[in-house]
N, C-alpha and C positions, 0 to 999 in steps of 0.2 A: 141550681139544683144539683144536691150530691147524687148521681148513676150510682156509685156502689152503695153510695147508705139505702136506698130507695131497694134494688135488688136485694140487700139483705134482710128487708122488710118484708118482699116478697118472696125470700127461701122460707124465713120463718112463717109466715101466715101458709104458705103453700101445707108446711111440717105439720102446724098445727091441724088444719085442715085433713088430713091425709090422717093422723092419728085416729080424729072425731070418726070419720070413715069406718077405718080398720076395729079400733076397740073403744065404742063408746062407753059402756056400762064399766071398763077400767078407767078408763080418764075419768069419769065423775064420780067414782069410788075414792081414787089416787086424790083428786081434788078436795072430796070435801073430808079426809080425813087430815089432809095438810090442814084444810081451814080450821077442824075443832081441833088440833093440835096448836095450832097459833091462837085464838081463841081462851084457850082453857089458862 
């Protein structure tokens, strides 16, 4: 078992988490504007 790959899964999940928290209604704005850009 990689310890560093594993902790850097868990910075990133923590980051993720911690945005969803602070700006929800900007994360899934920022989100589904990337999707109909890729999309279109």
């Amino acid at each position: 078992m990689n310890l560093q790959f594993s902790r850097q899964l868990y910075k990133e999940a923590n980051h993720l988490i911690n945005i969803e928290k602070n700006k929800p209604s900007d994360v899934i704005s920022l989100g589904l504007s990337k999707n109909s850009k890729h999309f279109r």
